[in-house]
C-alpha angles and dihedrals in degrees: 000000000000137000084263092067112032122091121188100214093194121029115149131236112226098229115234096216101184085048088051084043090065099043092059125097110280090255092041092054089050096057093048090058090052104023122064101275151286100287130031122251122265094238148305094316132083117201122219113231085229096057096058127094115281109262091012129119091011103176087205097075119113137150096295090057091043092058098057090042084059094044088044095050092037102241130149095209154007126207098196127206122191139265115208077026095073089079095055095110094072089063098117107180112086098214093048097051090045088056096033084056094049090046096049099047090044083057098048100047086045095050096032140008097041084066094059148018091212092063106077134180150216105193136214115260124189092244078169090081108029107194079056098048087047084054093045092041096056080046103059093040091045099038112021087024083223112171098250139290136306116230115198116243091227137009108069129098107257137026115275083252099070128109108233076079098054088094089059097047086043088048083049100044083048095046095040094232132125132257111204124191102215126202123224114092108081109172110126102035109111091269099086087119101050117136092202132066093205088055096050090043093048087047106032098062106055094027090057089042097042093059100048089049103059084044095065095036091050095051105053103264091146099039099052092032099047098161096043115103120212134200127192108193148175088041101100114229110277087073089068083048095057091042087058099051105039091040091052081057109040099040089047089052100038104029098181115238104253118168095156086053090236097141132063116315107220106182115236110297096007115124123206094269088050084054092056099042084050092050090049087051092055099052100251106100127067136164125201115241140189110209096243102058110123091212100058092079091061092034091060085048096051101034106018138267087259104070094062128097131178120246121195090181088200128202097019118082092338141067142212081263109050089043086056081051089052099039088053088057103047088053092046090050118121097195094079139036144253089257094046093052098058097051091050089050095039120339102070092039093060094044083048103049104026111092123248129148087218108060106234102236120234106257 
């Protein structure tokens, strides 16, 4: 395929702190210089800049290296997400997330995807306070025309199925964006204690997507929100395999009670994993993916080969030249077609991120 196919659905933007920093209210960028930062941290560990992977998380990547990374790959376009950013969701004061949101998509917008069209974004929105990511939310698609808005898979309050959310999704599915649960942050999990990065980082990013995900699933997200697409990303794909099966299981043996039809809405006869494969059909349903998972070739078979969108995940533990890697195998499977394979690397990107207030069903 050529740079006039390919979509990278998660690239990451490499955050500017002391240009977010100034971005900030004049209290709130005080606080950042004497305080411990803009962002919270991941988790327990700290990494050393030594131990990562060579060419990976360089700081110094902006739009003009992300250029040539696309040029180099052969991609026609990026949708990043942030890093330090992943952890937004354990901001838990309310004024702070609401400024630290503003600063970062103006940032964004000002570093980025101003310079290109082919940089796009998914901004950060203060879900810790609803009626202002509402707010933030109107702001990016109307005045940066970014694709949507990131939610943490951990750190706030409540699960992404409660209510108290229901005015954002309804703000997304008027305006046509997305809305993407991102992995990344893992305190809280049941792996405080861990000893091993590695450990804490297999573990953290399906585990935190997974569980947002069957909380907005099991309380009714799809069904009261029918036009809002919606992306889980950075989990890999086994973990969609394993929701399938254990949900089918658990919800036909233990149907809630649900008189005021709050809760999933499965049709007569349709089990969970009948429900999923419905909402992928239908175009409102996408999981982010790498080339070289085993499991994307059976999850394209259980779920459908629409729910799946490539991820380079650049510049984090990759590099221009391990995404061509896992471009190359992703073209060489056999496990899925020609067809398939074009809708992983473009097709279900673009009917992901473009904006439309009908979701285009996968055909």
């Amino acid at each position: 395929m050529s740079n006039k196919t390919i979509w990278d659905g998660d690239g990451h933007a490499m955050e500017d702190l002391p240009s977010i920093a100034k971005r900030l209210r004049p209290v709130h960028r005080r606080m950042a210089k004497t305080g411990t930062g803009i962002f919270p941290q991941f988790d327990h560990f700290k990494v050393p800049p030594g131990l990562l992977p060579p060419g990976t998380f360089q700081w110094t990547v902006g739009a003009k290296e992300w250029m040539r990374f696309l040029d180099d790959v052969g991609i026609e376009a990026t949708i990043m997400y942030p890093t330090f950013g992943l952890a937004f969701g354990r901001i838990n004061n309310e004024d702070w997330a609401i400024d630290v949101a503003r600063a970062y998509n103006d940032w964004l917008y000002e570093s980025h995807l101003s310079k290109s069209k082919r940089l796009k974004g998914m901004g950060l929105i203060p879900m810790q306070e609803p009626e202002a990511a509402v707010k933030e939310l109107r702001r990016i698609v109307k005045e940066f025309g970014m694709c949507g808005a990131m939610l943490t898979s951990t750190g706030l309050k409540s699960h992404l199925g409660s209510r108290e959310y229901w005015p954002v999704y309804a703000e997304a599915e008027r305006l046509g964006c997305c809305l993407a649960v991102h992995g990344g942050a893992h305190s809280g999990l049941g792996f405080d204690d861990f000893n091993h990065n590695a450990a804490a980082h297999a573990l953290g990013h399906p585990l935190g997507v997974v569980i947002s995900f069957v909380a907005m699933l099991s309380n009714g997200i799809f069904d009261r929100f029918p036009r809002l697409r919606l992306a889980f990303l950075e989990g890999g794909a086994g973990w969609l395999i394993m929701a399938m099966e254990r949900l089918s299981g658990s919800f036909a043996a233990h149907p809630p009670a649900d008189p005021r039809k709050l809760s999933i809405q499965l049709k007569k006869g349709e089990s969970v994993a009948d429900y999923i494969r419905r909402q992928v059909k239908a175009g409102r349903l996408f999981i982010g993916c790498e080339g070289d998972e085993p499991a994307l070739g059976l999850g394209a078979k259980l779920a459908g080969a629409g729910a799946w969108v490539y991820s380079s995940d650049y510049p984090h533990e990759v590099t221009p030249q391990s995404c061509k890697h896992e471009i190359e195998e992703l073209l060489e499977r056999e496990d899925l077609s020609k067809q398939e394979k074009g809708a992983i690397l473009s097709g279900n990107a673009k009917r992901l991120y473009t904006r439309s207030t009908s979701p285009t069903p996968y055909t």
